[in-house]
Each structure stands twice: as structure tokens, then as C-alpha cells.
PyMOL commands that place a pseudoatom at each C-alpha (Angstrom):
pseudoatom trace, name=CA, resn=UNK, resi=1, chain=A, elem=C, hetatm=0, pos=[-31.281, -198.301, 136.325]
pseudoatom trace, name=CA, resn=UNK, resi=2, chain=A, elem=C, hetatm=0, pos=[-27.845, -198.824, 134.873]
pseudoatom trace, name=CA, resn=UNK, resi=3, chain=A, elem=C, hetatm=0, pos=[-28.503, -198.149, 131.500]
pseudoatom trace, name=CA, resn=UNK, resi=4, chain=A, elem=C, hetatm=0, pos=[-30.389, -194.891, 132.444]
pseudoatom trace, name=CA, resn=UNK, resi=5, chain=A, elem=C, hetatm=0, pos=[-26.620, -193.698, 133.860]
pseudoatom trace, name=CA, resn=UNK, resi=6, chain=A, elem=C, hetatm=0, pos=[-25.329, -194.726, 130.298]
pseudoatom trace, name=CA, resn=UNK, resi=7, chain=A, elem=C, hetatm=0, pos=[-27.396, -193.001, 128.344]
pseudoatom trace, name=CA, resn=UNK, resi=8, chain=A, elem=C, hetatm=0, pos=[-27.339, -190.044, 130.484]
pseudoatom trace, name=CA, resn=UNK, resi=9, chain=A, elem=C, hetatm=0, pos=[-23.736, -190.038, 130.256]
pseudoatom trace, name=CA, resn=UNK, resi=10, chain=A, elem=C, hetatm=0, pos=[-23.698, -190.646, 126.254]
pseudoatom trace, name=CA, resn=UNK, resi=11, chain=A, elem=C, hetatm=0, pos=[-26.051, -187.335, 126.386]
pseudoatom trace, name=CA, resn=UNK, resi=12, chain=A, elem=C, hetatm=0, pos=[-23.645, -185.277, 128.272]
pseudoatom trace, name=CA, resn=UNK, resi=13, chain=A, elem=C, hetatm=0, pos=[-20.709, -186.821, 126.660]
pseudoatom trace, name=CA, resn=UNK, resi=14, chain=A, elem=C, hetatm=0, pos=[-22.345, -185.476, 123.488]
pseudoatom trace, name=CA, resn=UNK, resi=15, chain=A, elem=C, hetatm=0, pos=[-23.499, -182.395, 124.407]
pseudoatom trace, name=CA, resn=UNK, resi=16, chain=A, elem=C, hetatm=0, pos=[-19.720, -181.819, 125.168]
pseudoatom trace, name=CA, resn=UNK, resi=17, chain=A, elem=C, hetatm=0, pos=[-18.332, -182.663, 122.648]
pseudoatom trace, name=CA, resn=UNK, resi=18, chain=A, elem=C, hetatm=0, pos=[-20.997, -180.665, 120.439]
pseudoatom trace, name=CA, resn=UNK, resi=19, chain=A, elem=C, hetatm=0, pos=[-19.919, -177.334, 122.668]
pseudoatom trace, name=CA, resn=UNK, resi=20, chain=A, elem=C, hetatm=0, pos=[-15.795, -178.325, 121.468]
pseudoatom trace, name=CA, resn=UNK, resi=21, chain=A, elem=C, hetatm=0, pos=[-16.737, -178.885, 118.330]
pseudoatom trace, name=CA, resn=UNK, resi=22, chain=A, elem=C, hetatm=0, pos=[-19.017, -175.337, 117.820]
pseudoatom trace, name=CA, resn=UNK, resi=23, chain=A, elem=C, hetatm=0, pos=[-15.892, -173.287, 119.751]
pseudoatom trace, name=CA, resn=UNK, resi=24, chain=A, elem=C, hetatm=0, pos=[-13.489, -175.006, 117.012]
pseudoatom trace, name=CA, resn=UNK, resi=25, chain=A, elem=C, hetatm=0, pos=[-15.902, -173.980, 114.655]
pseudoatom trace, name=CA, resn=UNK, resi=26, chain=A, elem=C, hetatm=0, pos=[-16.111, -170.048, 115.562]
pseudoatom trace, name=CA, resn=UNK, resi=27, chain=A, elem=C, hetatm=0, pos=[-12.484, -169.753, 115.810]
pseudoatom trace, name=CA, resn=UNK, resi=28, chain=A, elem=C, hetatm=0, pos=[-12.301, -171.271, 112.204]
pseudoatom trace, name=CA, resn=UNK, resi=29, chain=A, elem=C, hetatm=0, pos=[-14.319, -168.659, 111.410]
pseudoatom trace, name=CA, resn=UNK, resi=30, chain=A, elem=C, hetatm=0, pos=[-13.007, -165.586, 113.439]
pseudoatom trace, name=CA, resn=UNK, resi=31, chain=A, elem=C, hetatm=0, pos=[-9.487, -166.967, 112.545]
pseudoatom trace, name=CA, resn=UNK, resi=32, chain=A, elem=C, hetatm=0, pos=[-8.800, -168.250, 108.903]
pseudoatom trace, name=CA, resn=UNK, resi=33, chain=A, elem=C, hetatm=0, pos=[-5.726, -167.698, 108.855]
pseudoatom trace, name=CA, resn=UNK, resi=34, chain=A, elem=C, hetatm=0, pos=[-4.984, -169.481, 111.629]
pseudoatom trace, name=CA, resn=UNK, resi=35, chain=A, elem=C, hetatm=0, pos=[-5.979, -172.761, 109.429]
pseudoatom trace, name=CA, resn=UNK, resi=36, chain=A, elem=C, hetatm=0, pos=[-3.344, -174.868, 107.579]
pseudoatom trace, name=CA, resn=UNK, resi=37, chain=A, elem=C, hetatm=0, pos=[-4.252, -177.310, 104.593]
pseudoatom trace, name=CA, resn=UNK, resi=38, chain=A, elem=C, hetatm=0, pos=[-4.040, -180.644, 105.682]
pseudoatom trace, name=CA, resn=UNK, resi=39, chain=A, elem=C, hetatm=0, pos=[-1.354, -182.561, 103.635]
pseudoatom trace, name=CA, resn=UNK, resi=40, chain=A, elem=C, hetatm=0, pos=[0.330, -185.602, 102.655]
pseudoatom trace, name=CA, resn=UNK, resi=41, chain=A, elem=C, hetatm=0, pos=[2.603, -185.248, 105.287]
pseudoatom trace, name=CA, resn=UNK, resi=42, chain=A, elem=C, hetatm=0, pos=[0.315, -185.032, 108.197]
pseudoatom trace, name=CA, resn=UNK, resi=43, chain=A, elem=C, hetatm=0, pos=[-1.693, -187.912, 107.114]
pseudoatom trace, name=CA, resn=UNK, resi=44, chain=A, elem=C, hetatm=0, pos=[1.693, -189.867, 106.809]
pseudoatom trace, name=CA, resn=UNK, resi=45, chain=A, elem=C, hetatm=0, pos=[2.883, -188.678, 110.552]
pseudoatom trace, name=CA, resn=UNK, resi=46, chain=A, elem=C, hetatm=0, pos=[-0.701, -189.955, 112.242]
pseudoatom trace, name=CA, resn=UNK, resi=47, chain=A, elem=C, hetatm=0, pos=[-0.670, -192.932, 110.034]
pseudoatom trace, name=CA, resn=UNK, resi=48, chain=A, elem=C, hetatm=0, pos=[2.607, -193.634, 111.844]
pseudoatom trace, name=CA, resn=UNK, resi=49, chain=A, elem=C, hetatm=0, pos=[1.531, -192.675, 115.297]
pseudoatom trace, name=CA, resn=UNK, resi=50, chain=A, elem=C, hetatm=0, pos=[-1.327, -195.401, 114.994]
pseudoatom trace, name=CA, resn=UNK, resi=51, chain=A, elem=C, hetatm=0, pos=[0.312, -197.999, 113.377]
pseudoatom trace, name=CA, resn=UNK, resi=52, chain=A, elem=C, hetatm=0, pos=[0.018, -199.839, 116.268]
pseudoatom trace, name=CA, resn=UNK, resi=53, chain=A, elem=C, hetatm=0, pos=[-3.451, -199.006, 117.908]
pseudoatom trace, name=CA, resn=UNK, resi=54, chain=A, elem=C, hetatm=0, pos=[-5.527, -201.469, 117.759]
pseudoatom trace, name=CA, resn=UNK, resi=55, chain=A, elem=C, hetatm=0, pos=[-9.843, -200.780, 118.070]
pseudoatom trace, name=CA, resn=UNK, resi=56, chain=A, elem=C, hetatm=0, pos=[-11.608, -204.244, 119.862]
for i in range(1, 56): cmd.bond("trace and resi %d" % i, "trace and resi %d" % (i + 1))
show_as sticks, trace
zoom trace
């Protein structure tokens, strides 16, 4: 069925992501110096790099 290939590919597309997110997470923690606060600045550059995105 079709919507057995969706959610097979929702799990996998998860389980991905999950993997990226744990390997950002060890380096955080191997690596803290290697993290920079987030400020006003960078919130004000991606507010102007999706000014014009729009989500349907």
C-alpha cells in the first residue's frame, strides 16, 4: 500500500534525523567551546533570509 511507503519513509526519515541530531549532540558535549551564544544578530540575519519563504 501507498501509505505503508509513507510511513516507512517518515520512520527512516526520523530515525535520521534522530542519528544528526545525537552526533550534534556529542560534539556539543566533547566540544564546548566550539559553541557560540546565539544572539540578536543571528536571529536578525535568518529573519532576513526568510522574509520571503512562504510554508502552504
Amino acid at each position: 500500500m501507498e501509505t505503508e511507503n509513507v510511513d516507512e519513509a517518515n520512520e527512516d526519515e526520523g530515525i535520521i534525523i534522530s542519528l544528526f541530531l545525537d552526533s550534534l549532540m556529542k560534539d556539543a558535549v566533547q566540544n564546548p567551546s566550539k559553541l557560540v551564544p546565539y544572539t540578536q544578530e543571528m536571529n536578525d540575519e535568518m529573519d532576513d533570509l526568510l522574509a520571503d519563504v512562504v510554508i502552504d
